[in-house]
N, C-alpha and C positions, 0 to 999 in steps of 0.2 A: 631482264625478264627471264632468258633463257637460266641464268643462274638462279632464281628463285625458282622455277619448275624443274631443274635440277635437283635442288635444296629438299621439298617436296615430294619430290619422287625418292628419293635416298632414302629420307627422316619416316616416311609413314611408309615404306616398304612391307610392312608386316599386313597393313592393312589393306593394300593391295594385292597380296598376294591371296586374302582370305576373301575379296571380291574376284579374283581368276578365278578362285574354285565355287564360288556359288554361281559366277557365271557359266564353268564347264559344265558343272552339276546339272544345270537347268538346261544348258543344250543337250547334256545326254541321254535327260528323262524324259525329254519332247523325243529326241530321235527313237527313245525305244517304248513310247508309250505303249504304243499298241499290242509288243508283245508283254508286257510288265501286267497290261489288261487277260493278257490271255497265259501269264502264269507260265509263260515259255523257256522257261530251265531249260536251256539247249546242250549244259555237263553232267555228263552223270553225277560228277562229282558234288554240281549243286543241287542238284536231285537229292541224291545223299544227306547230305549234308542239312538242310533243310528237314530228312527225316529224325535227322540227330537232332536237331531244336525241336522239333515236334516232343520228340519221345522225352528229353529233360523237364518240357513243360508239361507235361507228361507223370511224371513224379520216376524217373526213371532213374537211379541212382547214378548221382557224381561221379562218381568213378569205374560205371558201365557202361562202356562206349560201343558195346555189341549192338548189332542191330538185328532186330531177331526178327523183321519183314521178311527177313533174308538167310534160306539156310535154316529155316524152323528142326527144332525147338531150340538148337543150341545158339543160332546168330552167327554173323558174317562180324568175326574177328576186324576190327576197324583200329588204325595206327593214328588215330589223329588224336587232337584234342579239342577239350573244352574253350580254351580262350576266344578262337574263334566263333563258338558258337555264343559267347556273352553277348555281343551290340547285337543281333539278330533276334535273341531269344530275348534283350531287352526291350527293343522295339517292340513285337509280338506281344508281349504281356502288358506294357503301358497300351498300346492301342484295342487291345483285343474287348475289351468290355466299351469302351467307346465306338468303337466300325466293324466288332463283330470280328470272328477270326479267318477266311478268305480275306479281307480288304488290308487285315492287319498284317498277314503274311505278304502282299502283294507290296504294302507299304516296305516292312522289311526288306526284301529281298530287294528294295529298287533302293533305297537308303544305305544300306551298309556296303556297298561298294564302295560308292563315293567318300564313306569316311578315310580309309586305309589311302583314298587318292590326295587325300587334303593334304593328311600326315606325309604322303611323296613331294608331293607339290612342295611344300614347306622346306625339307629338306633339301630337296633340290636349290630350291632360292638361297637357303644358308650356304650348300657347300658352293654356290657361283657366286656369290659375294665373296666369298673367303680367298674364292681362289682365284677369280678372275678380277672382278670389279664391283664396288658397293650398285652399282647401276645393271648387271649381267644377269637380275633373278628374273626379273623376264622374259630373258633370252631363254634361260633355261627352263621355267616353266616350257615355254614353247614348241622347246624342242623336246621336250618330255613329253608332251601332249600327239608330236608327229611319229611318238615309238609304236610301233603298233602291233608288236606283240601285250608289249608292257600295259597300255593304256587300255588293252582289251582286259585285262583283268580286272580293271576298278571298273567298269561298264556296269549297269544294273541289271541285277537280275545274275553278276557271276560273283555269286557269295562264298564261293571256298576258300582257302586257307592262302592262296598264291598271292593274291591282293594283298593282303597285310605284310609276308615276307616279304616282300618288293619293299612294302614304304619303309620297316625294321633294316632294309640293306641301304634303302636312301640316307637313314638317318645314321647306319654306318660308314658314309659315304661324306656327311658333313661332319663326324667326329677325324676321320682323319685328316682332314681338313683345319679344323680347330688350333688356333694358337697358341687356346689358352690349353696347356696338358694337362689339369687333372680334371678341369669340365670335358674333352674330349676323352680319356681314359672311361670317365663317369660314364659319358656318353655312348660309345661301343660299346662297352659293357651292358647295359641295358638293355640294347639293342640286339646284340647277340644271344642274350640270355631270352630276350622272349621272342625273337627269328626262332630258336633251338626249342622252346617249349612248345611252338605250335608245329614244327616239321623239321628236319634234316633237309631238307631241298638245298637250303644256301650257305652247309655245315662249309665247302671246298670255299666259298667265298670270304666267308665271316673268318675262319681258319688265317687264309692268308691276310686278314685284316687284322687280325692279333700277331700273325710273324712280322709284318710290317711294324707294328709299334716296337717291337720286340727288336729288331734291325734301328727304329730310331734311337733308342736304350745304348746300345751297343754303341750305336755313332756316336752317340752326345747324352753322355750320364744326365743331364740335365733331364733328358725325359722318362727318369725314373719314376717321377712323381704321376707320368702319364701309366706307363705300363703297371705299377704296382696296382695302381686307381684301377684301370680294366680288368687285373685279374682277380682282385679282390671282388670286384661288382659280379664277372660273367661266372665266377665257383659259387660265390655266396647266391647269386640270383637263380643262376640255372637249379640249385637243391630247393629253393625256393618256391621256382615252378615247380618241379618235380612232385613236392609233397603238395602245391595245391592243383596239378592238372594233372597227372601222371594216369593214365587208366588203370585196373586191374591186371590189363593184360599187358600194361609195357612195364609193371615191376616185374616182368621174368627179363631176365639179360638176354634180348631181342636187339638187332641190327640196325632197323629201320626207324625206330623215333627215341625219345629222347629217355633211356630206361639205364639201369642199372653199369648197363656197359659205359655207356657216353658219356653218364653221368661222373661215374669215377673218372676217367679221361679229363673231363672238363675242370674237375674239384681240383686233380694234381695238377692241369694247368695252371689253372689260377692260381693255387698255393704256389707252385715254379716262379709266375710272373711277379708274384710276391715278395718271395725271398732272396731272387736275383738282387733286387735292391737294395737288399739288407748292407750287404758285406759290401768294404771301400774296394771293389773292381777301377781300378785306376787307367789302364790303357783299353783300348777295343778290343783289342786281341784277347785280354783276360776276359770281358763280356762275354763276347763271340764261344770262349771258350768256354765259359759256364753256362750258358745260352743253350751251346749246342750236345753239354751233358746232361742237362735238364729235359732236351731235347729226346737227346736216346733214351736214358731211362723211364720217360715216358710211354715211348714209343715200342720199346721195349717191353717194358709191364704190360702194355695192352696185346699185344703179340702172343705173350705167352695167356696172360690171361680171357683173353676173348678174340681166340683163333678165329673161330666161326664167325666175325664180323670183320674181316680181311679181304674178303671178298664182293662182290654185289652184294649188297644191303639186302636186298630183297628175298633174298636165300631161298627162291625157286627152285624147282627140279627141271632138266634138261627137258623133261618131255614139258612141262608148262612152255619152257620159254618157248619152245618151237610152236607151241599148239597157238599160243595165244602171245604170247609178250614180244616173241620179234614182229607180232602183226600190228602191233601197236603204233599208231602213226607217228606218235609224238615220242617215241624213245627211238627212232630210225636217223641216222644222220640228214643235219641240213642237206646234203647234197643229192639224196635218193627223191630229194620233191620237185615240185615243176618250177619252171624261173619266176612264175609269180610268188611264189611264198620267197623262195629264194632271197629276191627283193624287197619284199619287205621285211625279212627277218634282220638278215645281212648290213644293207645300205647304212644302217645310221651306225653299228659299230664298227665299219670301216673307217666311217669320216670320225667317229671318235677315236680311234688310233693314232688318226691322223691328226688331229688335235692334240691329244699327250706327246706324241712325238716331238709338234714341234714344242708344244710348252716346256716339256725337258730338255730340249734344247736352248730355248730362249732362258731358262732360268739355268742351265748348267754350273754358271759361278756364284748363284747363289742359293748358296746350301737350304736354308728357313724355307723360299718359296718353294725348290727342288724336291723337299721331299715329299709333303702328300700329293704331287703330280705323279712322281714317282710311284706312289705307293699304289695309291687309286689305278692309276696307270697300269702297272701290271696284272694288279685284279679285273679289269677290264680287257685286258689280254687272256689272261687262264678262261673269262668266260666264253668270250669270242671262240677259243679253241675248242672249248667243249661242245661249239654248235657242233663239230665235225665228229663228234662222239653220240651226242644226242638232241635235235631241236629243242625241246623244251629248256633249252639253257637259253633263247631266244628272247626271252622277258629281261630275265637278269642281266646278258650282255646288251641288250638294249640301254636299259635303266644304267647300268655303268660306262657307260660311252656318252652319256648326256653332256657331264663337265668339259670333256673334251670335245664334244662338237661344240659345245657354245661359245669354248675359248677360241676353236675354229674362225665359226663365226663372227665372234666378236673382233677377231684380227680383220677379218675379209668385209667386212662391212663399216670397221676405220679406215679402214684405206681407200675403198670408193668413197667415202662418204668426207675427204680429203678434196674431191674432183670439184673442179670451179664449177661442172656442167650439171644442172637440177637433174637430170635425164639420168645422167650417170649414179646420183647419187641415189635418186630413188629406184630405176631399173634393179643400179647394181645392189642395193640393201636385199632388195626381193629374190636378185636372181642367188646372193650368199646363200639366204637363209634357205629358201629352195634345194640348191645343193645340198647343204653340210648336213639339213634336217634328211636327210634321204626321200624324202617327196619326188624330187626328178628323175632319180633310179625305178623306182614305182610306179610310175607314170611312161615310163620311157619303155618299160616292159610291157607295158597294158597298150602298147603300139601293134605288137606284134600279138596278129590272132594265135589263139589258141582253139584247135581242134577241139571241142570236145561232142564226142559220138553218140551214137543212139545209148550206148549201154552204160556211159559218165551219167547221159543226164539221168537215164529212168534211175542210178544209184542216187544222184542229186534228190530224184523227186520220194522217192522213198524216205531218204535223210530227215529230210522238211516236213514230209505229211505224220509218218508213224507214230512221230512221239509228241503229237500237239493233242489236245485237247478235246475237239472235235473227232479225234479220230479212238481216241481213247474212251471217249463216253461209252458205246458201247457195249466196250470190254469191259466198264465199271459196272456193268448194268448187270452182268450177270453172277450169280451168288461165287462169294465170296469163297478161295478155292486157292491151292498152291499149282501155280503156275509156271513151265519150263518154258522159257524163251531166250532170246540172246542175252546174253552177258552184257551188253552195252545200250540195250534197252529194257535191263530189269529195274534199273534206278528207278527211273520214267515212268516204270507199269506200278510200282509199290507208292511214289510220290504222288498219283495223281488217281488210285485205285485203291478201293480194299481190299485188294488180291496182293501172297504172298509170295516171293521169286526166291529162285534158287541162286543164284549167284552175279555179282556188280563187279566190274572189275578193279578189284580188288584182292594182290598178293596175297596176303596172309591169307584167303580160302581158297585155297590150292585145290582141297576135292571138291566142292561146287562148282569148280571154276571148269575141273579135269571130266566132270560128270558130263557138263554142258556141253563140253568140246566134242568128249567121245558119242553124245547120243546125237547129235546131229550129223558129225561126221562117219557113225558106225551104221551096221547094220539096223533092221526092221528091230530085228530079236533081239540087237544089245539095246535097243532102245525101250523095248516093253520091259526088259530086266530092269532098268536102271529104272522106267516112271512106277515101277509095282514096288522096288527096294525103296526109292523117295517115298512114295503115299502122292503122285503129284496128280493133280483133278485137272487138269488142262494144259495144253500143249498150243504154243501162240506162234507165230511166224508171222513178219513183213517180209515178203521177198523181194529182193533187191538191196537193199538195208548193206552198209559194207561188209557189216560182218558178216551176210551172207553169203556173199560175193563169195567169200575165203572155202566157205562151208562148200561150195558148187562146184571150185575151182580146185580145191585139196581132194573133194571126195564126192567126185560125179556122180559115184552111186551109192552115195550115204544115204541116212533117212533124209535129212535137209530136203536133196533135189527130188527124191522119192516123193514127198507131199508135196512139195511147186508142181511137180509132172503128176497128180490125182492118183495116186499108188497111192492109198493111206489102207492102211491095217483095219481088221474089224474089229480090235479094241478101241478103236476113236471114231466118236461119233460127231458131227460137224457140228457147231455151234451156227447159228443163222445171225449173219450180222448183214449191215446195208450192201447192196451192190455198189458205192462206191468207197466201203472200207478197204483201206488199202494194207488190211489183215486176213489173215487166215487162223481159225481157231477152234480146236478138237476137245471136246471133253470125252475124258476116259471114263471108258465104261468098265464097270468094277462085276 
């Protein structure tokens, strides 16, 4: 019997794995219904982003990805792409003449997370069959599901572009995996090329996932037929996108997304990983050594030809970074935050370390299973490292430490599950998966109180009230006007208002971004200068908000804490909103 529900479980795998996900789906649409009702975009970024489907459906041209809410008349310069916005803006248009457009956005925005989670889930299950066991893909769902940086990005309601990279690295993640080399070549390849077309986020990941095939090549010519197959795919694919997403503004040879500069980069890869194959390279050492010429001259050309993206992509000025980018939570090392995050970012890509390790060890005499442990293995290392560079590497080394805890687990739960004792076998299954998934690090920190003070929470409660809905009516109520307010609640005020903001945080608007900083943190007078040079009708503050915190703390006696302390100028006249708006908001008198 047991070998028939074995049988069963192996053979309809596929079909299982597409019930895990309409089961996750459906517990995560109940857990967030209520805010999915109240349209509670808690990212700027999906704020944003959301306005970019807007403005497409919109009639706003393909390859105009300004957002001109923002920054009037010219628009808030935007690095992203269209692809992402395709399942969102699909959705919205099939429903929008059936539930009207509120219900249909609401729909959207709780729908297209969960697609990008399927496509992980999926993944996932191929690369832990491949690697561990035909029976390990629900181990690994599993513990893909306890990541939780990772798993907070397919959530509804969090529609940006990070979701989808994640599942594009999963599914490069079951290519290196693959036995078969040129369905796996095929496979990265694709995978990379449209990771690359929506964002550069997982360029240091996907990068070392093509030197790894490039290192299989080298060991064993046989995987020509893989490396030619992915180079051929990520040069021809990535010009691909290019000419169908590329915006206006990333054909100027720009740093940050996928434009003239990368693009050449990526063509001569691919053509490299091409023609390595051609020629009969007979020992390793000849590979290695054409590999690593191919290598320099690459690297080389792009050097000389695109100095200026040698450094931080983002190509800020020193005063940005200090005003505004080192304040940035999520570009600050794992180590500067408190042991609750700590904990949860951390824990699962330890115990996945721990899992490559020992599986490169356990497979060390055998070469075939050694290498994509290997491979995977070290790209799961580079990410881990980069927490201590910057958190938001926290998703990704999550998501590539999954194989490895579950091959973790999969040992530590044969082996209890070996015990003559029922106690031991079930205890001990619970207490593996416990461990390896990082659940008892998380929990084991959430032992030890944490302080937090009168002035954590009133930032807390500020966080939660200012950009909801209720709190925003309001501010919609009053005529339609350009608005100064923080950077990190302008997304929010333009997504849920006809009013238009001056600056999202977002690099490429350097002077909106530099305007916002200095008139909050400057004087009265640099501040009437800078709203009479805009043309701006209203001047908005939530006090407490984090970014204000920065605003009180950098510049005690800027305009910022001047209005919280009732010092306002007689060019603003107060706007009358409820006594329990937790806003303050000035229209300027002209």
């Amino acid at each position: 019997m047991a070998g028939a529900e074995d049988g069963f479980y192996t053979k309809h795998w596929r079909l299982l794995v597409a019930l895990f996900w309409i089961a996750t789906a459906a517990i995560l649409l109940y857990m967030r219904w209520n805010p999915i009702q109240w349209f509670a975009l808690g990212d700027t970024d999906d704020n944003m982003r959301i306005m970019q489907v807007r403005a497409l459906l919109a009639g706003q041209d393909w390859y105009d990805l300004r957002q001109y809410r923002l920054d009037p008349p010219r628009g808030a310069n935007m690095h992203w792409s269209r692809l992402v916005d395709l399942p969102i803006a699909a959705i919205m248009y099939v429903l929008r003449p059936l539930l009207g457009g509120p219900i249909a956005e609401k729909v959207a925005v709780a729908v297209a997370p969960l697609l990008p989670m399927g496509v992980a889930m999926a993944a996932v299950a191929v690369a832990c069959r491949r690697l561990i066991s035909p029976k390990a893909f629900a181990l690994g769902i599993a513990i893909l599901l306890c990541a939780h940086s990772a798993r907070g990005m397919w959530t509804p309601l969090r529609i940006d572009h990070h979701g989808w990279q994640l599942a594009m690295l999963a599914v490069a993640v079951a290519a290196l995996a693959d036995p078969r080399k040129t369905r796996g070549g095929l496979t990265l390849g694709i995978a990379t090329a449209l990771s690359l077309v929506i964002g550069l986020e997982m360029l240091v990941y996907l990068a070392l996932a093509g030197a790894a095939v490039a290192l299989m090549w080298v060991r064993d010519p046989a995987h020509g037929m893989r490396l030619a197959t992915y180079g051929a795919i990520v040069g021809g694919g990535s010009a691909l996108g290019y000419l169908i997403f590329a915006s206006q503004d990333n054909s100027a040879p720009v740093c940050d997304a996928l434009s003239p500069v990368w693009l050449s980069a990526i063509i001569a890869a691919g053509a490299a990983a091409v023609g390595l194959t051609i020629p009969p390279l007979r020992t390793p050492l000849a590979r290695l050594g054409a590999g690593g010429a191919a290598a320099l001259l690459i690297g080389g050309g792009f050097a000389l030809a695109w100095p200026q993206c040698l450094g931080a992509l983002e190509g800020i000025s020193p005063e940005l970074k200090e005003l505004w980018f080192d304040n940035v939570r999520e570009v600050r090392p794992i180590y500067t935050h408190n042991w609750g995050t700590i904990a949860a970012v951390v824990s699962l890509p330890i115990m996945g370390l721990i899992g490559y390790g020992v599986m490169i060890w356990r497979n060390r005499n055998d070469e075939a299973a050694l290498r994509p442990w290997a491979a995977i293995g070290i790209i799961a290392l580079a990410a881990a490292a980069m927490l201590l560079w910057q958190s938001r590497a926290g998703a990704p080394a999550q998501l590539l430490s999954v194989p490895g805890a579950a091959a973790l687990a999969w040992l530590l739960i044969g082996y209890v599950q070996k015990s003559g004792k029922m106690l031991v076998r079930v205890f001990g299954t619970v207490a593996a998966f416990v461990l390896v998934s990082g659940i008892a690090f998380q929990h084991a920190v959430k032992l030890v109180p944490e302080k937090k003070g009168k002035f954590v929470r009133a930032v807390n409660l500020a966080n939660s009230r200012c950009p909801t809905l209720a709190a925003m009516k309001p501010i919609a109520k009053q005529p339609k006007g350009y608005v100064l307010t923080f950077v990190d609640l302008t997304p929010r005020l333009i997504a849920v208002t006809h009013h238009y903001g001056v600056a999202g945080p977002y690099h490429r608007n350097e002077p909106a971004i530099l305007d916002t900083m200095r008139t909050f943190r400057g004087s009265e007078q640099n501040a009437r200068r800078t709203v009479a040079r805009l043309g701006i009708d209203y001047v908005l503050i939530c006090p407490g908000m984090s970014e204000s915190t920065i605003y009180a703390s950098e510049a005690p006696k800027g305009f910022y804490v001047q209005l919280v302390k009732g010092t306002v100028p007689g060019w603003l006249e107060p706007v009358s909103l409820p006594k329990d708006s937790p806003f303050r908001m000035w229209r300027v008198r002209r």
